[in-house]
TORPA-4810 file (N, C-alpha, C, O; in nm, 3 decimals):
<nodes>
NODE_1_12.949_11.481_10.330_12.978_11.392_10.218_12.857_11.305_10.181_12.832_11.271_10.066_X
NODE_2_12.796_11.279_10.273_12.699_11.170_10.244_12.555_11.230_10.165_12.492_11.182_10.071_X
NODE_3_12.531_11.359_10.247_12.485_11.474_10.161_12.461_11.491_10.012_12.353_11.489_9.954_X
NODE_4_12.621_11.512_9.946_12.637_11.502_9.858_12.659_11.386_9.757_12.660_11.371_9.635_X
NODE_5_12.676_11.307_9.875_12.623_11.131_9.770_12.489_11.115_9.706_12.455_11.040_9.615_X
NODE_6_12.406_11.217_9.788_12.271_11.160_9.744_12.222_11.269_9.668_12.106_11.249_9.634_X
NODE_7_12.266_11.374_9.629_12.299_11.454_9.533_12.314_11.411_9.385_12.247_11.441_9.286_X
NODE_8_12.438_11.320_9.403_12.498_11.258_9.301_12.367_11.156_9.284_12.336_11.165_9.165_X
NODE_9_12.292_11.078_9.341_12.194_11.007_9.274_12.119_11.040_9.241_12.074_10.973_9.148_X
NODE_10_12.046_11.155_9.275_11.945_11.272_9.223_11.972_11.246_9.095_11.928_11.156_9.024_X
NODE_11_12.091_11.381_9.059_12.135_11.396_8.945_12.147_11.336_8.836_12.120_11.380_8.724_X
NODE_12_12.233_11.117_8.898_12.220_11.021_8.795_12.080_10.974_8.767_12.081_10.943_8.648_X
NODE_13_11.958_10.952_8.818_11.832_10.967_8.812_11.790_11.082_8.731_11.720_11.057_8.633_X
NODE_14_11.815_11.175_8.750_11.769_11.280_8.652_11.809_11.255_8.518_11.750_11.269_8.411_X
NODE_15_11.925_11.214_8.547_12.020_11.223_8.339_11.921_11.123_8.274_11.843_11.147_8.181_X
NODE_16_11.940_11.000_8.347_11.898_10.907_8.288_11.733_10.877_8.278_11.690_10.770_8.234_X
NODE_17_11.638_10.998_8.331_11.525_10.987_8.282_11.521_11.103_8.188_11.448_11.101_8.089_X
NODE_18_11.591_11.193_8.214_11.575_11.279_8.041_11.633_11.199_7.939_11.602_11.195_7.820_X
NODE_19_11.719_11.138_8.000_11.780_11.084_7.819_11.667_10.977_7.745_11.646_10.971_7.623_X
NODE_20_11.597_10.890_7.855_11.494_10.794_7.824_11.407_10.897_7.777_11.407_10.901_7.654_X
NODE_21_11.352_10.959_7.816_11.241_11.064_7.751_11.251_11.133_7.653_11.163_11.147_7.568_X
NODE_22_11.378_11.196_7.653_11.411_11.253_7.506_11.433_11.134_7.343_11.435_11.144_7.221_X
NODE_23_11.441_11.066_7.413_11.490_10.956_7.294_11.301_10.865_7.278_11.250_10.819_7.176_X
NODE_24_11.266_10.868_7.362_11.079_10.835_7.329_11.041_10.920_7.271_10.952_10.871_7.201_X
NODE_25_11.050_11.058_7.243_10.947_11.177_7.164_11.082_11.149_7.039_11.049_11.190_6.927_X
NODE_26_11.163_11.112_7.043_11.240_11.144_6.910_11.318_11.227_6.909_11.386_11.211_6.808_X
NODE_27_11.359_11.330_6.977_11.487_11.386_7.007_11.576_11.388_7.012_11.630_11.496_6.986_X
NODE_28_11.647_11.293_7.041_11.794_11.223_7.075_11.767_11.101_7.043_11.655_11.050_7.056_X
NODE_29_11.888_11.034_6.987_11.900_10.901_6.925_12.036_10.856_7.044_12.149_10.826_7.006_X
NODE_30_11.989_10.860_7.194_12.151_10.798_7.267_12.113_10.711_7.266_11.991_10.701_7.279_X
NODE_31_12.189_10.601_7.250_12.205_10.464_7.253_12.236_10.423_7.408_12.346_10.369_7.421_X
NODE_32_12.163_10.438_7.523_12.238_10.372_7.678_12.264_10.221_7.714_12.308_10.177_7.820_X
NODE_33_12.229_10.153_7.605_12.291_10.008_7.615_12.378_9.981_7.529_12.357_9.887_7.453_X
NODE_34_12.515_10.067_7.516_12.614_10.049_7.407_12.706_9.920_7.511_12.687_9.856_7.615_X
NODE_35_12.808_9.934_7.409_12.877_9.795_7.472_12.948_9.812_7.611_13.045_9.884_7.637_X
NODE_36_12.872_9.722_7.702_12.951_9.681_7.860_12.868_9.788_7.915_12.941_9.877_7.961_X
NODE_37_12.703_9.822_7.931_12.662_9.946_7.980_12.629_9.863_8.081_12.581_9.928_8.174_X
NODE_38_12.633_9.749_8.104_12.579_9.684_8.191_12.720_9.707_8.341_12.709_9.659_8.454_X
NODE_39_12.820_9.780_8.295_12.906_9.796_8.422_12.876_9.877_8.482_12.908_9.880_8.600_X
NODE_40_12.784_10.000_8.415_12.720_10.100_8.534_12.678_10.084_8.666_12.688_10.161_8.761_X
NODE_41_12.605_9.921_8.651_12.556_9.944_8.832_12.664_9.898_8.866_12.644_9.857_8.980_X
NODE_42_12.795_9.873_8.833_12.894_9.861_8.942_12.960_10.023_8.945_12.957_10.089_9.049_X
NODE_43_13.018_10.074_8.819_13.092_10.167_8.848_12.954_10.306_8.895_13.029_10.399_8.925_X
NODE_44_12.880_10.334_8.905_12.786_10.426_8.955_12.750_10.426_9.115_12.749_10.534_9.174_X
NODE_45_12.727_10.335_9.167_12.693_10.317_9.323_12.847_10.312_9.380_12.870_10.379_9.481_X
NODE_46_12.941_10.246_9.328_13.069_10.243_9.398_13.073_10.399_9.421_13.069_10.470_9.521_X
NODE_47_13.084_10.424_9.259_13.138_10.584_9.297_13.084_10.706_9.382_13.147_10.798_9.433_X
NODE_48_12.923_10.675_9.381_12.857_10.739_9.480_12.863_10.724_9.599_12.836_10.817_9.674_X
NODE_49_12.907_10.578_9.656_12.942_10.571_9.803_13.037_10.605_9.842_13.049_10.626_9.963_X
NODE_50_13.142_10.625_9.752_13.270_10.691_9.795_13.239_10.828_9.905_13.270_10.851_10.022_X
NODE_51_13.142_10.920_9.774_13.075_11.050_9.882_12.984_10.970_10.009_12.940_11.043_10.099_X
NODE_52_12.964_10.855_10.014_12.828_10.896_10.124_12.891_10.746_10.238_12.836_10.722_10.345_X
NODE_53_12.981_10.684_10.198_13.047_10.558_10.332_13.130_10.623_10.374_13.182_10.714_10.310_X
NODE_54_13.167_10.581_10.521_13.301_10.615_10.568_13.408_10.518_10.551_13.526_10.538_10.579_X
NODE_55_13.344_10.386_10.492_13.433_10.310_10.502_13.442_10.297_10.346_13.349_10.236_10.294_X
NODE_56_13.583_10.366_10.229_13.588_10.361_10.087_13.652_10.258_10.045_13.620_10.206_9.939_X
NODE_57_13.738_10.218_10.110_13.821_10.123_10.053_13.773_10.022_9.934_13.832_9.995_9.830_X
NODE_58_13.636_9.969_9.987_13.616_9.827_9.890_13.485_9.909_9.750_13.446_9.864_9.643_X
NODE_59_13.453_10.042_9.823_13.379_10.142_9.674_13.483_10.116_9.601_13.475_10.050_9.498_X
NODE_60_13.609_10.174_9.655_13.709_10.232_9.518_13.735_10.110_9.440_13.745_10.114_9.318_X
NODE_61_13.748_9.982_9.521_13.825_9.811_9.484_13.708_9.842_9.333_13.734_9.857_9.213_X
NODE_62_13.603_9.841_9.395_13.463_9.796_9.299_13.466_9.880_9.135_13.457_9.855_9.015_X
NODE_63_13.491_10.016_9.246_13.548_10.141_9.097_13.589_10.051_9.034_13.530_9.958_8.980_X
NODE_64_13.751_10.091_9.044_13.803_10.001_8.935_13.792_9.882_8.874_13.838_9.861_8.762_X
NODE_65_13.735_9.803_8.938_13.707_9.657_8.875_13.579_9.676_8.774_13.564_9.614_8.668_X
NODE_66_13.484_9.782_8.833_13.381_9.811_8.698_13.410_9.858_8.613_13.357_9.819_8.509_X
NODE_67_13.520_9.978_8.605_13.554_10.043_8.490_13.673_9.929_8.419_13.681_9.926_8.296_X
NODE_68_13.742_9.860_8.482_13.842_9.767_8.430_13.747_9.671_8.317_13.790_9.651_8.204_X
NODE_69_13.641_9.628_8.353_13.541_9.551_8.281_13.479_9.647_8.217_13.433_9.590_8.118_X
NODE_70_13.449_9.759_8.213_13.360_9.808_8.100_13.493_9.847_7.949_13.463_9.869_7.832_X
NODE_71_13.630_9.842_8.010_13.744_9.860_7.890_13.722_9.747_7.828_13.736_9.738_7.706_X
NODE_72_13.673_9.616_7.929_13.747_9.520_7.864_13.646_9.444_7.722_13.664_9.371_7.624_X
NODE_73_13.489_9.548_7.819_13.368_9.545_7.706_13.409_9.580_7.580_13.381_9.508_7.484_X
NODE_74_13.505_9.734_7.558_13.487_9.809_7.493_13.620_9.730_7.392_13.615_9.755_7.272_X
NODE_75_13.727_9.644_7.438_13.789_9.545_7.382_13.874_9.646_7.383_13.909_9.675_7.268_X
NODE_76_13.938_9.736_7.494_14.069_9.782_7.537_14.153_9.720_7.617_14.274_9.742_7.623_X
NODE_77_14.078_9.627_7.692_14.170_9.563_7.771_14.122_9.391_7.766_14.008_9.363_7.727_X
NODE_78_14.192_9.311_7.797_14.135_9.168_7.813_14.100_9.119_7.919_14.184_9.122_8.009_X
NODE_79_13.976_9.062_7.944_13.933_9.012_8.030_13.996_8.904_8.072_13.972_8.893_8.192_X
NODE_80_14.087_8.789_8.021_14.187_8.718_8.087_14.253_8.791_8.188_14.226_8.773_8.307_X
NODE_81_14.372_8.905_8.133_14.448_8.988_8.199_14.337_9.022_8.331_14.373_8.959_8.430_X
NODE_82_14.257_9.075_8.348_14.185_9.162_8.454_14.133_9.007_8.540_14.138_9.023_8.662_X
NODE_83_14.112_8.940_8.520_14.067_8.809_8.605_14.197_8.774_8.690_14.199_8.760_8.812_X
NODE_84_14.298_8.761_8.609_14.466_8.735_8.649_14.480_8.837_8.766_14.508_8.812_8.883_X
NODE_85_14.452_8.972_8.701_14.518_9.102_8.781_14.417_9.141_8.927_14.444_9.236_9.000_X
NODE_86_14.311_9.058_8.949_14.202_9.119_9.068_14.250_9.100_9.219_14.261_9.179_9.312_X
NODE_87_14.275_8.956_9.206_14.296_8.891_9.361_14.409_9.000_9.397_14.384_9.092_9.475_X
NODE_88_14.545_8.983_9.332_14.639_9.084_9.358_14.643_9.246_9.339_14.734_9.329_9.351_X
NODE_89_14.531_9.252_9.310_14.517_9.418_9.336_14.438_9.424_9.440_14.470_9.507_9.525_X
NODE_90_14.315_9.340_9.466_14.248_9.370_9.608_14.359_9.330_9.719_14.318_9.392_9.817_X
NODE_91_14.462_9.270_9.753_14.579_9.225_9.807_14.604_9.367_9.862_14.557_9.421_9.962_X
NODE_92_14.724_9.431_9.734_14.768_9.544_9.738_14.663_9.629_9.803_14.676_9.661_9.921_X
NODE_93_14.547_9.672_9.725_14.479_9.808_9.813_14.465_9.706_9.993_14.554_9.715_10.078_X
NODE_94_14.360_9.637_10.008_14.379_9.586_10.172_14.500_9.629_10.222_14.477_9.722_10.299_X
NODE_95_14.650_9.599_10.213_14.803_9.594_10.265_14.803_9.785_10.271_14.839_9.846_10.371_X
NODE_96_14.754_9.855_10.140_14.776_10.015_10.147_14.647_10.056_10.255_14.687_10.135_10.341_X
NODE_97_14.558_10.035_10.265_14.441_10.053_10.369_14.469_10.050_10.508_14.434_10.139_10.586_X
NODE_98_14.538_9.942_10.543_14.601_9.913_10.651_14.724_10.023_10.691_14.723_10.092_10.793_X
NODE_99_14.814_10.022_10.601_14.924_10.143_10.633_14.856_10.269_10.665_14.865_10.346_10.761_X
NODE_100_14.767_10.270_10.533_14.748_10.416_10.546_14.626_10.467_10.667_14.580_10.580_10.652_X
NODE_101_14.588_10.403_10.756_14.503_10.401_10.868_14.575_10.459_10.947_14.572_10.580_10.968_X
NODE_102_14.690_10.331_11.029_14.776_10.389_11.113_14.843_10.471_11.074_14.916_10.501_11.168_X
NODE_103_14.871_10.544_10.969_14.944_10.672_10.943_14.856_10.779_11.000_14.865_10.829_11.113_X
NODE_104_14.759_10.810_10.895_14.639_10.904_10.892_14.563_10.927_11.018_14.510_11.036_11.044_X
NODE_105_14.558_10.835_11.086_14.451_10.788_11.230_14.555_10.769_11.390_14.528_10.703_11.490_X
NODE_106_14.658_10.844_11.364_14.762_10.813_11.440_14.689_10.825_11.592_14.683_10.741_11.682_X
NODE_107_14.617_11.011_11.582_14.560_11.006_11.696_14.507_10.908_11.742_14.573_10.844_11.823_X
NODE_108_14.363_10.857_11.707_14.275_10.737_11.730_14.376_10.648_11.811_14.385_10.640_11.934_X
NODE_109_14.472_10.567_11.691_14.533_10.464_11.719_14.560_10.504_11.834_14.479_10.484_11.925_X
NODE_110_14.688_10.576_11.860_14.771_10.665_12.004_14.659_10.637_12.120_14.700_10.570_12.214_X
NODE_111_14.516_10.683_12.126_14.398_10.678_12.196_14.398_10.522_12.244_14.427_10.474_12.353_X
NODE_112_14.353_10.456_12.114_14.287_10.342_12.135_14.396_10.257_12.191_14.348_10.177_12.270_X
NODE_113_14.504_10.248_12.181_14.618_10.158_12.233_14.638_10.217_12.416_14.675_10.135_12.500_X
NODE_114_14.614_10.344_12.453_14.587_10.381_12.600_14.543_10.333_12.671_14.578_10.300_12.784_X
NODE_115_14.369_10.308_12.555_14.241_10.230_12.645_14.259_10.095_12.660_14.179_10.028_12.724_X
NODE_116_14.352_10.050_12.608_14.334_9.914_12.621_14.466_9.878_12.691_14.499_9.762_12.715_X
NODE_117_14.537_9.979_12.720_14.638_9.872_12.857_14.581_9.928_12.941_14.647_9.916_13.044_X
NODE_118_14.453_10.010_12.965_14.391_10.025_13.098_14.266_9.953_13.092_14.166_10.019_13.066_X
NODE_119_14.253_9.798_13.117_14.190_9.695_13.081_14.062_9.684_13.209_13.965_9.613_13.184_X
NODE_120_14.071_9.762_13.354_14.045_9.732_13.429_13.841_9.751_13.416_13.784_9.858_13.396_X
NODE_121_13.790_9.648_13.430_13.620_9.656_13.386_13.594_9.606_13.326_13.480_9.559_13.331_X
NODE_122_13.687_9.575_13.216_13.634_9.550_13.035_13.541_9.349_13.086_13.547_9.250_13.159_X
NODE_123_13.473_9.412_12.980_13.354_9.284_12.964_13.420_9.208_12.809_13.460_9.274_12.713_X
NODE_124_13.417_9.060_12.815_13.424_9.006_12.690_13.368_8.915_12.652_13.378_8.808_12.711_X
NODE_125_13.298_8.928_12.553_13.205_8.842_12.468_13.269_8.736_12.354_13.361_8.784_12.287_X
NODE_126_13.244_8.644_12.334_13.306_8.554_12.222_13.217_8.442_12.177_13.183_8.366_12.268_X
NODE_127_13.159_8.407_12.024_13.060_8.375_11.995_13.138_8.298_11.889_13.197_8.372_11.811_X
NODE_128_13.162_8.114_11.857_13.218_8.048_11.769_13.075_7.937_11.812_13.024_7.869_11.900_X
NODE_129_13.064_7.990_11.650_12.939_7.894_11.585_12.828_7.898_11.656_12.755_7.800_11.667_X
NODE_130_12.799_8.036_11.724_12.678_8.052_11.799_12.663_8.179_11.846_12.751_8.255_11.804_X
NODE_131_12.549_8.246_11.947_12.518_8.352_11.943_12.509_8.410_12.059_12.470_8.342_12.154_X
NODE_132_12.538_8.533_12.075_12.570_8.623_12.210_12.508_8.778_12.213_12.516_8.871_12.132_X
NODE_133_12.452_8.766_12.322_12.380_8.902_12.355_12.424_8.945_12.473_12.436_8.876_12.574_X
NODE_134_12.452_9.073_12.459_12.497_9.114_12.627_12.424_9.249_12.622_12.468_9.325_12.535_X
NODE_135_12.316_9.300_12.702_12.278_9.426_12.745_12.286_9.486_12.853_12.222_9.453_12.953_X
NODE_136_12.385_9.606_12.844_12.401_9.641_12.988_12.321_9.789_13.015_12.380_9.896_13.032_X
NODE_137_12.204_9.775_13.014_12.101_9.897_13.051_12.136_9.857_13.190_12.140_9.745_13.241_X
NODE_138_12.176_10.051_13.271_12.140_10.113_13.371_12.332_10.034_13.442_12.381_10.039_13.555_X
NODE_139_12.370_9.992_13.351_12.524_9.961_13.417_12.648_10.051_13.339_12.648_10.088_13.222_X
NODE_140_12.786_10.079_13.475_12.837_10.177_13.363_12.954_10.095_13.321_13.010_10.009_13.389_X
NODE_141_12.996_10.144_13.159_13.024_10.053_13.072_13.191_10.129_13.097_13.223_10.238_13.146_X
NODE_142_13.282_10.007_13.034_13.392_10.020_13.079_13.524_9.965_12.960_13.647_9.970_12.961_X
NODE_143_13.428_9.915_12.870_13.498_9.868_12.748_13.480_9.739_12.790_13.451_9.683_12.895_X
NODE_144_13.520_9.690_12.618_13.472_9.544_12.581_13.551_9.493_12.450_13.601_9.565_12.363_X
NODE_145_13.551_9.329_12.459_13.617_9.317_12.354_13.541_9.179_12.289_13.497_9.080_12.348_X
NODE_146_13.544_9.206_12.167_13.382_9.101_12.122_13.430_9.069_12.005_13.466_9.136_11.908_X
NODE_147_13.423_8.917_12.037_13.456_8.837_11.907_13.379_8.757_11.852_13.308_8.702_11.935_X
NODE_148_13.354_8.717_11.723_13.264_8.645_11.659_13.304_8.589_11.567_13.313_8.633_11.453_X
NODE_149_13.332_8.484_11.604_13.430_8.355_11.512_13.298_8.239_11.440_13.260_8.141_11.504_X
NODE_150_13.241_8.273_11.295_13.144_8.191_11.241_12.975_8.181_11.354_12.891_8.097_11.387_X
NODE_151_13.003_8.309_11.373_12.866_8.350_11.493_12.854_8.485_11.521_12.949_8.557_11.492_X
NODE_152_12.718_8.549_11.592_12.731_8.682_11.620_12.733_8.747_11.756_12.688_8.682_11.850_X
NODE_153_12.774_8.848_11.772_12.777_8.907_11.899_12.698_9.057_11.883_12.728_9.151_11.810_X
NODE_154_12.595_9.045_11.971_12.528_9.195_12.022_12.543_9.229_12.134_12.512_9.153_12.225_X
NODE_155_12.594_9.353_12.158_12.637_9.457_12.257_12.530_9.595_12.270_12.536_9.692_12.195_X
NODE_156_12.454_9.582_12.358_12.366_9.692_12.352_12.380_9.798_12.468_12.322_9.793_12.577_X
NODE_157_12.465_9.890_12.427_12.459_10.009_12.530_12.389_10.079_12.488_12.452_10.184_12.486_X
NODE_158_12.280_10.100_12.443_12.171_10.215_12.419_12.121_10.261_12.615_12.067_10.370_12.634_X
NODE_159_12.140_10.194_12.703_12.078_10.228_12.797_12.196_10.210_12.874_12.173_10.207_12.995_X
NODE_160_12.316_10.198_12.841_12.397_10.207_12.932_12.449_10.349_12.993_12.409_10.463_12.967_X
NODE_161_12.556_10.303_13.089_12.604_10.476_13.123_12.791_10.466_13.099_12.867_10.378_13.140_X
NODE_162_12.818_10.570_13.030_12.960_10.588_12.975_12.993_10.722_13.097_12.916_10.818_13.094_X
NODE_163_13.077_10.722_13.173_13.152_10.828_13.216_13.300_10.894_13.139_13.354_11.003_13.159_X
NODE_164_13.328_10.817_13.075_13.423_10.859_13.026_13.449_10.781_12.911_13.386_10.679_12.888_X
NODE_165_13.557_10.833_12.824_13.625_10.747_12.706_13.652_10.610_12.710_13.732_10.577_12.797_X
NODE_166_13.607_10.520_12.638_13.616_10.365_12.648_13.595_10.333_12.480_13.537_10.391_12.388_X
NODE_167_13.695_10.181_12.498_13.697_10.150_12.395_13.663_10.039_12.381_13.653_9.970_12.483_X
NODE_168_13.623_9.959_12.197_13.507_9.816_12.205_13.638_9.752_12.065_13.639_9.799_11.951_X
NODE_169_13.710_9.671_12.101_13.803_9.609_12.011_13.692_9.491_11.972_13.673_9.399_12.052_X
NODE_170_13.611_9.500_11.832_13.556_9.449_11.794_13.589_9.335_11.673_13.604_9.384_11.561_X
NODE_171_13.600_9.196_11.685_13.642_9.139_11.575_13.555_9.024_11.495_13.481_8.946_11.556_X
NODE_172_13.575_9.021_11.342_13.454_8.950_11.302_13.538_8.908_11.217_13.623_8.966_11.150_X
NODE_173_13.483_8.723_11.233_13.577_8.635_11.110_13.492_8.517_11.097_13.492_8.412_11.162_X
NODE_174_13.396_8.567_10.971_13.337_8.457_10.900_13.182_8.496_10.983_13.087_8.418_10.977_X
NODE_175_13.175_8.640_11.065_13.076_8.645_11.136_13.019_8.769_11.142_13.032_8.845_11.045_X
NODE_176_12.958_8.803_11.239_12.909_8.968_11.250_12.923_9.015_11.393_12.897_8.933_11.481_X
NODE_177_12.964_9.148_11.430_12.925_9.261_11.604_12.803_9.296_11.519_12.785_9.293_11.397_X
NODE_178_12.707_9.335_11.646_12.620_9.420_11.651_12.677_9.552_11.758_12.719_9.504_11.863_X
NODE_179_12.685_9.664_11.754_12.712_9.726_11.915_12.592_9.858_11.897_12.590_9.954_11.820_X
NODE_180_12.531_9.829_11.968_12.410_9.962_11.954_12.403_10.066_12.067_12.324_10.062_12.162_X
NODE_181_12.532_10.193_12.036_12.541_10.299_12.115_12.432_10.345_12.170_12.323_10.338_12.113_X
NODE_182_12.451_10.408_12.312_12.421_10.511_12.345_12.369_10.674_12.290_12.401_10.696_12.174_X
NODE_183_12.309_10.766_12.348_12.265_10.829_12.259_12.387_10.965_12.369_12.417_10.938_12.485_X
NODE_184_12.438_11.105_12.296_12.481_11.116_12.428_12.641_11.106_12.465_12.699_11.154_12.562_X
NODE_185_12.696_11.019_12.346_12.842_11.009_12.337_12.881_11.049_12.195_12.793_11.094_12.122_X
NODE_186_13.013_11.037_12.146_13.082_11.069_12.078_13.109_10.931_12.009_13.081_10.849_12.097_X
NODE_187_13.155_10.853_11.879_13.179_10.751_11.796_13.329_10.804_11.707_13.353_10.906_11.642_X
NODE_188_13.403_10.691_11.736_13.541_10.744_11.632_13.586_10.579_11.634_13.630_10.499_11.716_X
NODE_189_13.553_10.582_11.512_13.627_10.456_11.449_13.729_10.404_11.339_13.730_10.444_11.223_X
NODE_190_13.824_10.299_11.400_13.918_10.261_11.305_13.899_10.107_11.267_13.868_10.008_11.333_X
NODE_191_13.921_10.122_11.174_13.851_9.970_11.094_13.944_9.902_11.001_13.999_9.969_10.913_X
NODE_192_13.962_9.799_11.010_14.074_9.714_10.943_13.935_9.614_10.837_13.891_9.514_10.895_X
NODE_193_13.899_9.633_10.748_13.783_9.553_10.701_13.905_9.465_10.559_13.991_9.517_10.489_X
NODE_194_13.863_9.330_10.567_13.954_9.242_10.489_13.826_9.114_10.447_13.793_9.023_10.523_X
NODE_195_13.768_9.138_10.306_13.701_9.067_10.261_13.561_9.080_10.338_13.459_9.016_10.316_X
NODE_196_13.582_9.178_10.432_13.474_9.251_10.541_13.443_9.392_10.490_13.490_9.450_10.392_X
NODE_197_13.314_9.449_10.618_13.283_9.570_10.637_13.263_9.629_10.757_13.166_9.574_10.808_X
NODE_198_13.299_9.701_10.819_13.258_9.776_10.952_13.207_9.895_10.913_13.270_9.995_10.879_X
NODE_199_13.049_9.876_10.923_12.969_10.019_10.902_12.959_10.076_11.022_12.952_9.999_11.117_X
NODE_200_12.954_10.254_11.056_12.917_10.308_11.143_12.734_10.365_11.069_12.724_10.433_10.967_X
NODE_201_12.643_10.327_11.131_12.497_10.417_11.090_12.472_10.498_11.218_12.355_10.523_11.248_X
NODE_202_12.549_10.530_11.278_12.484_10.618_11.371_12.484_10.792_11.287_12.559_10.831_11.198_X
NODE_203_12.382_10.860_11.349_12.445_11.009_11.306_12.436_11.098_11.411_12.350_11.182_11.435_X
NODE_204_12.554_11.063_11.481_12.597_11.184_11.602_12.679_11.289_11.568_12.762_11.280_11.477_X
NODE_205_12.660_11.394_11.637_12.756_11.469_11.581_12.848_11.501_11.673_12.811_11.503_11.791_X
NODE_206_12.951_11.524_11.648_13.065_11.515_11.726_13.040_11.624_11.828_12.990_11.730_11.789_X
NODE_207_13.072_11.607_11.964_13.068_11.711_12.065_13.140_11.683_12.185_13.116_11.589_12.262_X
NODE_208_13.276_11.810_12.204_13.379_11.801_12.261_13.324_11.761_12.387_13.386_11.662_12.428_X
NODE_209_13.221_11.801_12.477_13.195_11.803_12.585_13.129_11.634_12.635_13.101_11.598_12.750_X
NODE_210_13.123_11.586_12.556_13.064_11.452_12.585_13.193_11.327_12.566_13.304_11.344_12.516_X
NODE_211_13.139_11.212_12.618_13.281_11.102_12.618_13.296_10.994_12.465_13.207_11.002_12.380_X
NODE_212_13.351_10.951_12.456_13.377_10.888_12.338_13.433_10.751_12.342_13.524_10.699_12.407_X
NODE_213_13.326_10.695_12.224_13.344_10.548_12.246_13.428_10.533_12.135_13.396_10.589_12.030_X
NODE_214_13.588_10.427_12.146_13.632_10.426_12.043_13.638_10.283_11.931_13.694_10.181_11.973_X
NODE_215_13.598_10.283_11.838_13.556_10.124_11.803_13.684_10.108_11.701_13.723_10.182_11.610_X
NODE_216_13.750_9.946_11.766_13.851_9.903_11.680_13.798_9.786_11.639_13.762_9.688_11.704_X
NODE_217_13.798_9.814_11.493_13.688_9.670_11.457_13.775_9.629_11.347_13.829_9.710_11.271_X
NODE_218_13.791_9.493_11.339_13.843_9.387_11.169_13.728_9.340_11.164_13.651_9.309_11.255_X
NODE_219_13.714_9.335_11.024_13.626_9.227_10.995_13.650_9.152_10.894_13.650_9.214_10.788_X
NODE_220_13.684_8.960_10.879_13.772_8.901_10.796_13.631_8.809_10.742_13.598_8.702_10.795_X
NODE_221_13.556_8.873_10.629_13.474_8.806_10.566_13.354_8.773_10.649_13.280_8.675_10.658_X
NODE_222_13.362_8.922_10.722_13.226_8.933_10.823_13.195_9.103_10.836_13.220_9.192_10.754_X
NODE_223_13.147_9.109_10.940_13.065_9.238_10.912_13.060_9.279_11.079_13.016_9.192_11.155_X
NODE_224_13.107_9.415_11.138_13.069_9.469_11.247_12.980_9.582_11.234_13.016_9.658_11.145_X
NODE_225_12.862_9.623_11.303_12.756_9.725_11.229_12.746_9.792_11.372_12.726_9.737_11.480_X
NODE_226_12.764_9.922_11.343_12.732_10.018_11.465_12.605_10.099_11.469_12.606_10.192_11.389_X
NODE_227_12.507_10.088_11.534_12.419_10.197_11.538_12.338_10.243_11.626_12.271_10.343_11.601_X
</nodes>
């Protein structure tokens, strides 16, 4: 998918330097600043990240709110109405995001709710209004649960040792996780993001034979970043 996200920018890069070029020699008369063209950089990158994030939810929010504003350019719809209608539609999609996780992600969930009534090891970090580093190079890791209340928390297993499946219940409110995997394991994440984002940047590829870290991350107007 992500592949083909950047496909899709190729392509919008391409249009939009032939159309500039054709319309400099005199060729084409397109007009690309007609009314509300200015919603493109919202509705264009949303829609391209759709192909290339794992996390869509707040692309699609953005979709529509750019194309809702480029109607309202075009004086199909009113911009009163769409100011009225936002808070309660980002409401609604968050509340459908949430359902539709634990539906879709049953496995995960089923997983991740295992690892965590088997609590025995787990390390916990908690960072309100200040900052936390924990590196456990050459120790074996056992799960963790890391909170960051208006502060951040970094978790660095790049040098740690995973024997088996473990999970990192990661939460961010008003703050940020850092957790910087291992190289060597497996990544499967479920993400509750609310006025937040939980990015995964790692690019592992999935492989049955290795253990798997499972990340349950919220993030409430903060940010958990995996890589």
């Amino acid at each position: 998918m992500k592949k083909f996200g950047n496909i899709l920018w190729g392509v919008a890069l391409i249009l939009i330097g032939v159309i500039i070029g054709l319309n400099a020699v005199g060729i084409t008369k397109i007009n690309i600043f007609f009314q509300g063209w200015w919603t493109l950089f919202i509705i264009i990158p949303s829609f391209i990240e759709l192909f290339r994030s794992s996390e869509k939810m707040w692309n699609f929010i953005w979709l529509v709110i750019g194309v809702a504003l480029l109607l309202c350019a075009q004086n199909i719809l009113s911009f009163g109405l769409i100011v009225k209608l936002i808070f309660p539609f980002i409401l609604i999609m968050i509340g459908i995001s949430i359902l539709l996780k634990d539906v879709f992600h049953q496995k995960i969930t089923d997983k991740i709710k295992n690892l965590n009534n088997n609590k025995e090891g787990f390390e916990s970090y908690c960072a309100t209004f200040g900052e936390q580093k924990a590196d456990l190079s050459g120790q074996e890791f056992k799960g963790a649960n890391l909170d960051a209340i208006f502060g951040s928390v970094t978790l660095d297993l790049s040098k740690a040792i995973l024997k088996q499946d473990q999970v990192i219940n990661a939460n961010a409110v008003f703050g940020g996780v850092e957790i910087r995997v291992p190289s060597g394991v497996n990544i499967k994440v479920k993400s509750t993001p609310v006025f937040g984002g939980v990015q995964n940047k790692t690019r592992i590829e999935y492989n049955e034979n290795l253990p798997t870290i499972y990340i349950n991350g919220t993030a409430m107007f903060g940010g958990v970043e995996i890589k």
